[in-house]
ROMAR-256641 format. One record per residue: residue number from 1; residue in three letters; z, x, y of N, C-alpha, C in turn. Coordinates in nm, 3 decimals, always signed. Layout:
@nr=NUM; rest=ALA; nZ=Z; nX=X; nY=Y; caZ=Z; caX=X; caY=Y; cZ=Z; cX=X; cY=Y $
...
REM end
This chain:
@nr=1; rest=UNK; nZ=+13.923; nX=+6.045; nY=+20.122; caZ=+14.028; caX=+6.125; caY=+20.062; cZ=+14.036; cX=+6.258; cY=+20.137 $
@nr=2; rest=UNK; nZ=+14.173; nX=+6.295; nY=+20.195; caZ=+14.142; caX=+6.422; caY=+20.255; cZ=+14.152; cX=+6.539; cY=+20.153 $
@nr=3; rest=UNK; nZ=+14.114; nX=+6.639; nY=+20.193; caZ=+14.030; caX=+6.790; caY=+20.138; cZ=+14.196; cX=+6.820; cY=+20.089 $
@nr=4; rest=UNK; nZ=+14.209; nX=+6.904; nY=+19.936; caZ=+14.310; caX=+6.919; caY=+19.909; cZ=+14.317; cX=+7.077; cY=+19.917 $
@nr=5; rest=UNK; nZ=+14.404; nX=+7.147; nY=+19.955; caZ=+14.398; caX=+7.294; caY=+19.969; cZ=+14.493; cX=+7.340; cY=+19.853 $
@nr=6; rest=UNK; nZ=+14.402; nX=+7.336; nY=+19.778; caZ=+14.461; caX=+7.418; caY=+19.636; cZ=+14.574; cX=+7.531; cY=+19.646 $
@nr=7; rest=UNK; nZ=+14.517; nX=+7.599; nY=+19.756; caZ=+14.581; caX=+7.739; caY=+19.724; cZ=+14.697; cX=+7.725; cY=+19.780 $
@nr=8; rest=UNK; nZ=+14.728; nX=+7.675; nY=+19.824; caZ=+14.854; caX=+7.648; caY=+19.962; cZ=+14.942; cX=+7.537; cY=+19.831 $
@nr=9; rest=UNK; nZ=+14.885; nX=+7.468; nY=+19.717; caZ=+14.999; caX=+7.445; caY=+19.631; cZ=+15.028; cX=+7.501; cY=+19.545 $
@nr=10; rest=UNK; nZ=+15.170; nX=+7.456; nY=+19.504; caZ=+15.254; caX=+7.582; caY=+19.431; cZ=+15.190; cX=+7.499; cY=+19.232 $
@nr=11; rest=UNK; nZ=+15.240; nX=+7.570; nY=+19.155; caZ=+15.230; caX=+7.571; caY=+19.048; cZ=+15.261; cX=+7.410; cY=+19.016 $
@nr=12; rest=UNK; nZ=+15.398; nX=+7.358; nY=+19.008; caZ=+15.440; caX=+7.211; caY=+19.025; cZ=+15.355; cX=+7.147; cY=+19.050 $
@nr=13; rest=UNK; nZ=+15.289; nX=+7.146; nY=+19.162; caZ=+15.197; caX=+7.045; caY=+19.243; cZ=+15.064; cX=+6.992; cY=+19.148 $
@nr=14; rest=UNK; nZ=+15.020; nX=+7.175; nY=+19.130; caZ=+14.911; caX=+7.191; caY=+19.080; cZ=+14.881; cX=+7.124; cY=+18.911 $
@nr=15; rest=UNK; nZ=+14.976; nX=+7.134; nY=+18.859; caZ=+14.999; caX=+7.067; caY=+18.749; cZ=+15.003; cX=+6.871; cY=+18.709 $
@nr=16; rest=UNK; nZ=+15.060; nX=+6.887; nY=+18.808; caZ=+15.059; caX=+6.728; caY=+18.861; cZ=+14.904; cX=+6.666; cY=+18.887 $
@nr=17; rest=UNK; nZ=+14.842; nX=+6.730; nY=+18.975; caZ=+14.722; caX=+6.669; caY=+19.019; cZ=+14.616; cX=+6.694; cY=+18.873 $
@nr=18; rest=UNK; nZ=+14.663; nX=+6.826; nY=+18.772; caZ=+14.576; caX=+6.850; caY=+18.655; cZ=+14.592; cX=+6.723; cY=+18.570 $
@nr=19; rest=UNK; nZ=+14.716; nX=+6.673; nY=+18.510; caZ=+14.773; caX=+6.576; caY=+18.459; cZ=+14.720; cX=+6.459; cY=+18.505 $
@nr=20; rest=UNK; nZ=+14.676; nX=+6.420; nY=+18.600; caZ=+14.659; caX=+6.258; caY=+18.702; cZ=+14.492; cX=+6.323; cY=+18.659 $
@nr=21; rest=UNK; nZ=+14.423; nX=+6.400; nY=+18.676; caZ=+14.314; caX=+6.402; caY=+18.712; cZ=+14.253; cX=+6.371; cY=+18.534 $
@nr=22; rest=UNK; nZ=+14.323; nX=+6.449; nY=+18.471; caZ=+14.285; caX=+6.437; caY=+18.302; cZ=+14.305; cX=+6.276; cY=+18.245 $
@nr=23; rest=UNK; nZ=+14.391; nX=+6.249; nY=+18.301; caZ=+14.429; caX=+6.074; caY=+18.284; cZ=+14.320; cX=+5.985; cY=+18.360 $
@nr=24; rest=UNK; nZ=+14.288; nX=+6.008; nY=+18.437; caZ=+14.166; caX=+5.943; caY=+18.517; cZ=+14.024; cX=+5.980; cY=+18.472 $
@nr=25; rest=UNK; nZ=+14.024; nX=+6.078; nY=+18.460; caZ=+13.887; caX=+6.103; caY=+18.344; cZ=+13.890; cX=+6.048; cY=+18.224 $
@nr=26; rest=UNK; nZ=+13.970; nX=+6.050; nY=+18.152; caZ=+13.995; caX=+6.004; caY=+17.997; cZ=+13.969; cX=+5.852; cY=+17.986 $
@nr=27; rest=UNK; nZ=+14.012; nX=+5.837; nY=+18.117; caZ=+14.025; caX=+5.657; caY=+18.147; cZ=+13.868; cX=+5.598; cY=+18.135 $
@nr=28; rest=UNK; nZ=+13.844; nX=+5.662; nY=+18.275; caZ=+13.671; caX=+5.656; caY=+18.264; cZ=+13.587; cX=+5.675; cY=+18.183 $
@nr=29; rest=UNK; nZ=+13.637; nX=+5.795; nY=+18.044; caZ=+13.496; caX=+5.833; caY=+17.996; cZ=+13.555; cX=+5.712; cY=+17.883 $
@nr=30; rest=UNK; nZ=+13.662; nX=+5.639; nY=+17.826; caZ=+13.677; caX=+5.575; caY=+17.795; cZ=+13.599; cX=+5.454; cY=+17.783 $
@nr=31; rest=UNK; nZ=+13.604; nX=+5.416; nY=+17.908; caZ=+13.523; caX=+5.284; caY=+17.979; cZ=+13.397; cX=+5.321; cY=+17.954 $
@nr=32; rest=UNK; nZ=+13.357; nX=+5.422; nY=+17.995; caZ=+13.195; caX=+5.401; caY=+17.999; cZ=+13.141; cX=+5.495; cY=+17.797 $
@nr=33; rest=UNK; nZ=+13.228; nX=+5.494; nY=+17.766; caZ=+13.132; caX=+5.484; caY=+17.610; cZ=+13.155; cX=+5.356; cY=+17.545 $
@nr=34; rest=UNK; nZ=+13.289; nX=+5.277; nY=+17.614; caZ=+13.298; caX=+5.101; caY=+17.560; cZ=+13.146; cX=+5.031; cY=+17.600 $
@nr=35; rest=UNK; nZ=+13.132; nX=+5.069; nY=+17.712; caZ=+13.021; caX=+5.004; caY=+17.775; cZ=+12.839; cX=+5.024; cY=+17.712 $
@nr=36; rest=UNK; nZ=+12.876; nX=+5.168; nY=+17.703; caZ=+12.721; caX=+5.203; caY=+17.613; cZ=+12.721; cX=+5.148; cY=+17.464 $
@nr=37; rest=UNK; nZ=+12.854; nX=+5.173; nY=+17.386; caZ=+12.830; caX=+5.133; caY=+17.255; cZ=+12.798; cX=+4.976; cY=+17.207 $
@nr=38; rest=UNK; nZ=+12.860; nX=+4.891; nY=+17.351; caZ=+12.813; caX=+4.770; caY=+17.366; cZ=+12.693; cX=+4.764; cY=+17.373 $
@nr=39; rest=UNK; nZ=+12.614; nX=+4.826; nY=+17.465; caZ=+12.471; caX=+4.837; caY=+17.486; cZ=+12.388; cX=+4.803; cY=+17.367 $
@nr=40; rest=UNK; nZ=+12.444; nX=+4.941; nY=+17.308; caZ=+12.398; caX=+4.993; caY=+17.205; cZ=+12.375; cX=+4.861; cY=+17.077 $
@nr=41; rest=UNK; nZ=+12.471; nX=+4.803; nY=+17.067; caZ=+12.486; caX=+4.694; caY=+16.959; cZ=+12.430; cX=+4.605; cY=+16.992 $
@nr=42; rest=UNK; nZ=+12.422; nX=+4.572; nY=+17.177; caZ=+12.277; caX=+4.494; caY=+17.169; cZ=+12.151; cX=+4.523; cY=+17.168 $
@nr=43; rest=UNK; nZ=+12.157; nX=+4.631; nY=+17.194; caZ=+11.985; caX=+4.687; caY=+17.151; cZ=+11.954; cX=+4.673; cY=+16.989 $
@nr=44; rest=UNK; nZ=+12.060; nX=+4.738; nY=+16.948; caZ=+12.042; caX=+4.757; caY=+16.785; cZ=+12.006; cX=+4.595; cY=+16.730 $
@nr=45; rest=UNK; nZ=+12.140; nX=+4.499; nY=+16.778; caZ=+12.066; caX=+4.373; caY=+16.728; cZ=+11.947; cX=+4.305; cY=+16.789 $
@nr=46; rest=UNK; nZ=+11.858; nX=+4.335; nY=+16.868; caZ=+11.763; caX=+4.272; caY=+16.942; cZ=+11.665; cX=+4.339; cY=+16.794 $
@nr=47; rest=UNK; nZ=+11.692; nX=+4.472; nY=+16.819; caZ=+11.533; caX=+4.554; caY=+16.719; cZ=+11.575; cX=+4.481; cY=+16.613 $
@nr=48; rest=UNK; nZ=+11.660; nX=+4.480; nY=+16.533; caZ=+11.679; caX=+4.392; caY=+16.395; cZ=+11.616; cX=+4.251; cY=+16.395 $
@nr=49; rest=UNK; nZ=+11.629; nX=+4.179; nY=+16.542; caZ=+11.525; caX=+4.045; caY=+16.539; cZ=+11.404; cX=+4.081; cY=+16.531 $
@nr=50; rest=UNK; nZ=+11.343; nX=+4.184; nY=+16.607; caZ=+11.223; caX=+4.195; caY=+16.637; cZ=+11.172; cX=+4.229; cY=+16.464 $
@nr=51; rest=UNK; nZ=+11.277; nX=+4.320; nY=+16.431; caZ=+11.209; caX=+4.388; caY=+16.306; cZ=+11.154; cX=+4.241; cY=+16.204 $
@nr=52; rest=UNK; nZ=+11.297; nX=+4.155; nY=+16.169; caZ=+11.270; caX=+4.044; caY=+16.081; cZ=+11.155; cX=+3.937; cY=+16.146 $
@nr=53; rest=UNK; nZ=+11.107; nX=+3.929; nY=+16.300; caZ=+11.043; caX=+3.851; caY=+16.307; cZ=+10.844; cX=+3.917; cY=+16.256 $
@nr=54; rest=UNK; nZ=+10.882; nX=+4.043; nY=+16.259; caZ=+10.740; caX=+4.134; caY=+16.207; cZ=+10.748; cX=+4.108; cY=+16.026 $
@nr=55; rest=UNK; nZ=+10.856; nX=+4.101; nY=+15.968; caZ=+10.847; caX=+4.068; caY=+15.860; cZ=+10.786; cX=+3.972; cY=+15.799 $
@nr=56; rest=UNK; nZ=+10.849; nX=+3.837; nY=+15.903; caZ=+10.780; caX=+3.719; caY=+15.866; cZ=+10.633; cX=+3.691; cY=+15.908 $
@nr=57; rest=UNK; nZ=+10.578; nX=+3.763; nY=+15.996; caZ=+10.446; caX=+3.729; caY=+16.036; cZ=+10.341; cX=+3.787; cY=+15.907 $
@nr=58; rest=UNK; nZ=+10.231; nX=+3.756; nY=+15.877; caZ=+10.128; caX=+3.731; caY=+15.812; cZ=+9.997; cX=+3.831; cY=+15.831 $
@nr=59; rest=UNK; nZ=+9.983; nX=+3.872; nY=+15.733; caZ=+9.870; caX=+3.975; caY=+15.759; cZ=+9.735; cX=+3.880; cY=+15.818 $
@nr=60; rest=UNK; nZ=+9.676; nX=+3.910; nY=+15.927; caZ=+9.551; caX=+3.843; caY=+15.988; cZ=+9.450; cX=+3.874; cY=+15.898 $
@nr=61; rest=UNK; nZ=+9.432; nX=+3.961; nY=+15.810; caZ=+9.326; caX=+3.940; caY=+15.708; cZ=+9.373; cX=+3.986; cY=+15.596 $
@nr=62; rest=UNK; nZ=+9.258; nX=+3.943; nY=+15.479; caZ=+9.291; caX=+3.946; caY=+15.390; cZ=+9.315; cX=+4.124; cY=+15.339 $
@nr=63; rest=UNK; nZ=+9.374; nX=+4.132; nY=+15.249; caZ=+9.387; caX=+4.258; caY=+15.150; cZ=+9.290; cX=+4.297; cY=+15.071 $
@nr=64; rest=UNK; nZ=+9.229; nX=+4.497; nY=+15.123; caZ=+9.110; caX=+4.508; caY=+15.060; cZ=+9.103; cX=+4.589; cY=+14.952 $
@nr=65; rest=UNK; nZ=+9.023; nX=+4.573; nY=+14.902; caZ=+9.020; caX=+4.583; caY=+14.732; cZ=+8.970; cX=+4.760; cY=+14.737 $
@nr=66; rest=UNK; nZ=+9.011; nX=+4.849; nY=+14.676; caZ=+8.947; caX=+4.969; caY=+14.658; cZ=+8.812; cX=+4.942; cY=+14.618 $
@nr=67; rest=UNK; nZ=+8.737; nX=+5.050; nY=+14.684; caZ=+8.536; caX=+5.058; caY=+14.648; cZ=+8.557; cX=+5.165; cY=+14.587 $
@nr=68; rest=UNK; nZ=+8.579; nX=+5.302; nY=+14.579; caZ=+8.605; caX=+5.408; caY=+14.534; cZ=+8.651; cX=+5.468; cY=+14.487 $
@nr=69; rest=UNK; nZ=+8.663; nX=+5.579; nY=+14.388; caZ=+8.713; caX=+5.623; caY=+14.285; cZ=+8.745; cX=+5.738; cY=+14.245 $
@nr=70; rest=UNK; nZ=+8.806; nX=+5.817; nY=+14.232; caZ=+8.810; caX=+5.965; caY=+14.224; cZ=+8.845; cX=+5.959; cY=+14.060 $
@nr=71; rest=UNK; nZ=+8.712; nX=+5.998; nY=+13.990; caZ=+8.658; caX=+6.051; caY=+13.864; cZ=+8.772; cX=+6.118; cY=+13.763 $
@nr=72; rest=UNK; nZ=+8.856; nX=+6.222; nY=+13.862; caZ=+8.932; caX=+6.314; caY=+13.784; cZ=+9.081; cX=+6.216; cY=+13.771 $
@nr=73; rest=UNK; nZ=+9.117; nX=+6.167; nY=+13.905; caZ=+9.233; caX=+6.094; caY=+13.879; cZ=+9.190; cX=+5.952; cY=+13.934 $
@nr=74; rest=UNK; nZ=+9.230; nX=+5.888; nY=+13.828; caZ=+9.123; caX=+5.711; caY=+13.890; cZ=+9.245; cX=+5.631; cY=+13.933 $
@nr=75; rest=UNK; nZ=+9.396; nX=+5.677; nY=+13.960; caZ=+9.451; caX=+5.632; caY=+14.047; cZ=+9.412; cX=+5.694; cY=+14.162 $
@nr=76; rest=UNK; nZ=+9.333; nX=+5.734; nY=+14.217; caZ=+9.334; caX=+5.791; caY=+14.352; cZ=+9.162; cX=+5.681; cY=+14.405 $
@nr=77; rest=UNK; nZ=+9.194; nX=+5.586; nY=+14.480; caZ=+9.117; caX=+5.532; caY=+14.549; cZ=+9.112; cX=+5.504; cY=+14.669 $
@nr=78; rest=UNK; nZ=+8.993; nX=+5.443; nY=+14.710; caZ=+9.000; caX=+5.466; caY=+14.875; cZ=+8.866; cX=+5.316; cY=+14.896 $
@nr=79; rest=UNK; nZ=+8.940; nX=+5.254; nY=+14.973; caZ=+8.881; caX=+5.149; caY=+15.030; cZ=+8.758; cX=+5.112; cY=+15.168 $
@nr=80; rest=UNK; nZ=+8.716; nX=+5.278; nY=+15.149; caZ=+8.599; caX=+5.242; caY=+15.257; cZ=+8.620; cX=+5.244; cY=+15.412 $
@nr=81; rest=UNK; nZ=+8.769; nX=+5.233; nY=+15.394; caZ=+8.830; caX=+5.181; caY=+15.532; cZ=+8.946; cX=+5.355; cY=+15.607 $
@nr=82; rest=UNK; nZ=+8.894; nX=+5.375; nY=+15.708; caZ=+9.012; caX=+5.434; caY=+15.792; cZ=+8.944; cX=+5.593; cY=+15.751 $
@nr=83; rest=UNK; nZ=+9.098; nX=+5.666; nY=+15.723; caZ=+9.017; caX=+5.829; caY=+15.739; cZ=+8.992; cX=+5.838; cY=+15.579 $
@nr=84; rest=UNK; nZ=+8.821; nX=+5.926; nY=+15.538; caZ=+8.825; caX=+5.969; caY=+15.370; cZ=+8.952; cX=+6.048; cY=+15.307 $
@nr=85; rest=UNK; nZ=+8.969; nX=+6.046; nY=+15.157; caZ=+9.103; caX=+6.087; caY=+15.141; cZ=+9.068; cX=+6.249; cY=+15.124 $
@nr=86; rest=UNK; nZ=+9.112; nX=+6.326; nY=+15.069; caZ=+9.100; caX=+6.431; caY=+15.044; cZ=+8.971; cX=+6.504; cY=+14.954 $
@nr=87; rest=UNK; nZ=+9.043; nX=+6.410; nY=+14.858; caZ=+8.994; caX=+6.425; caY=+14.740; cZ=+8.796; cX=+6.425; cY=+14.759 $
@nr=88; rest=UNK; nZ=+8.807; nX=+6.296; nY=+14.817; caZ=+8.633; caX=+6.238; caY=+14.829; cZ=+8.583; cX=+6.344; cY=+14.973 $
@nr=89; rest=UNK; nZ=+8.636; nX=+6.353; nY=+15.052; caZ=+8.610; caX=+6.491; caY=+15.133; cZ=+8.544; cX=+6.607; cY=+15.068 $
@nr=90; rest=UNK; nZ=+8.642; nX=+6.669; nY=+14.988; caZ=+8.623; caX=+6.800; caY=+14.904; cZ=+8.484; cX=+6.763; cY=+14.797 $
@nr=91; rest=UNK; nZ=+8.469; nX=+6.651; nY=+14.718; caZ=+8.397; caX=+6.632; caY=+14.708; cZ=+8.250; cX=+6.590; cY=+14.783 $
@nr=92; rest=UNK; nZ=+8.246; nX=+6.580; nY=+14.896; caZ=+8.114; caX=+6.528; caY=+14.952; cZ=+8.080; cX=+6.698; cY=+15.001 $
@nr=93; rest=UNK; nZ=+8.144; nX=+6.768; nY=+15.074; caZ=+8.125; caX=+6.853; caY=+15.113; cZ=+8.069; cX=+6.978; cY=+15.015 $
@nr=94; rest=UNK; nZ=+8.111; nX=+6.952; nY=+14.860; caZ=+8.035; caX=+7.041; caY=+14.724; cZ=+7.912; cX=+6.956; cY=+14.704 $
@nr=95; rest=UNK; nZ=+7.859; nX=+6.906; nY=+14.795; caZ=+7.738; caX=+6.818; caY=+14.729; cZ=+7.702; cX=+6.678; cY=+14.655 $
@nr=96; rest=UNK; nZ=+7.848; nX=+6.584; nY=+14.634; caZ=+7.846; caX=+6.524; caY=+14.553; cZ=+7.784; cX=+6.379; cY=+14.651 $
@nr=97; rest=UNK; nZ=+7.773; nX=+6.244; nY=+14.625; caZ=+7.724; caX=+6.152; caY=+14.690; cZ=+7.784; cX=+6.031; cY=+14.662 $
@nr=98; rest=UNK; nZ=+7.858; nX=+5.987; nY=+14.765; caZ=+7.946; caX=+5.842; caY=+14.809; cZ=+7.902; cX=+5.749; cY=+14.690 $
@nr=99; rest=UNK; nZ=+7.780; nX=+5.734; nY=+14.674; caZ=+7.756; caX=+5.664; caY=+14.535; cZ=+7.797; cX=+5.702; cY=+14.445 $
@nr=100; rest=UNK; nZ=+7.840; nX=+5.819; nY=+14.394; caZ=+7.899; caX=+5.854; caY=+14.273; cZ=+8.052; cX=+5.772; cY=+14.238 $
@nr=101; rest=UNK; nZ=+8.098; nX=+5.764; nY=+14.351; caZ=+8.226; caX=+5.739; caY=+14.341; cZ=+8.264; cX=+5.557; cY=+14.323 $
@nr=102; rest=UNK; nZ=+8.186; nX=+5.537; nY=+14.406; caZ=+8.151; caX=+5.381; caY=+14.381; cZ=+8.214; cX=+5.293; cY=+14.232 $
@nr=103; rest=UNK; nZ=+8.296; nX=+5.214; nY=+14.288; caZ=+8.399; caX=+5.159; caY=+14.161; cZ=+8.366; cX=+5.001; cY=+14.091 $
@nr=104; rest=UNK; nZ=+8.342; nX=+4.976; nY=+14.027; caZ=+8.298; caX=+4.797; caY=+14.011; cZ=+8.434; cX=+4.711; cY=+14.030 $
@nr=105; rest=UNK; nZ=+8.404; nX=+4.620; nY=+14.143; caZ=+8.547; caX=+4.534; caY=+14.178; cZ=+8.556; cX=+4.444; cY=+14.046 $
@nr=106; rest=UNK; nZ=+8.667; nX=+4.429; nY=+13.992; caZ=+8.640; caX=+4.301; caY=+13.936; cZ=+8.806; cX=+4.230; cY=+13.954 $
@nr=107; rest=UNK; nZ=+8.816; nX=+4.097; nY=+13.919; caZ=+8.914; caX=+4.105; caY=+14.010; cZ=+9.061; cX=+4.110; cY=+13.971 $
@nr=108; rest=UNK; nZ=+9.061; nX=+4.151; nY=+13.855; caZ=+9.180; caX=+4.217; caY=+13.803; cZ=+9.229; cX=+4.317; cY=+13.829 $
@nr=109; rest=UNK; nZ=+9.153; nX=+4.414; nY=+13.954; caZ=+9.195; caX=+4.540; caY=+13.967; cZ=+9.286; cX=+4.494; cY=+14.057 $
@nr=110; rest=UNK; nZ=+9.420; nX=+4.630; nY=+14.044; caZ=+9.503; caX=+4.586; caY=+14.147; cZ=+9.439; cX=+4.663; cY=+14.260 $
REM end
């Protein structure tokens, strides 16, 4: 494309090439958000498979039963497993002992 010398056109001209140039952009940015939002709807439906196929899969072990007990509120338990909760923290650290808390499974507990 040869080099256009702006200044050397008059007002008319200049208007013309603003007009063609806004129409050719509009065109394009057109096209290319058709193209991403397509993308987009296949990405979105791929994660929706992935999501329902995590749904259907199966916990590899079984579900564990709370060991522990927090005294003051005995909905607040903790299964032995992962980080201590708060509660049994604050307590170990005043002196108290992991055995205290200790819960009897039986198997009605939820």
């Amino acid at each position: 494309m040869p080099k256009l010398d702006l200044e050397a056109m008059d007002y008319e001209e200049l208007w013309t090439l603003h007009e063609q140039l806004t129409q050719i952009l509009s065109e394009k940015i057109t096209a290319e958000k058709r193209e991403l939002e397509r993308r987009l709807a296949r990405l979105t439906g791929a994660e929706l498979n992935c999501a329902a196929e995590v749904n259907v899969m199966k916990r590899k072990y079984p579900k564990v039963l709370p060991k522990y007990c927090n005294p003051l509120v005995p909905t607040e338990r903790w299964s032995g497993r992962g980080k201590k909760p708060r509660w049994l923290v604050a307590a170990l650290e005043a002196g108290r002992k992991l055995e205290e808390f200790k819960m009897t499974i039986s198997k009605t507990t939820p």
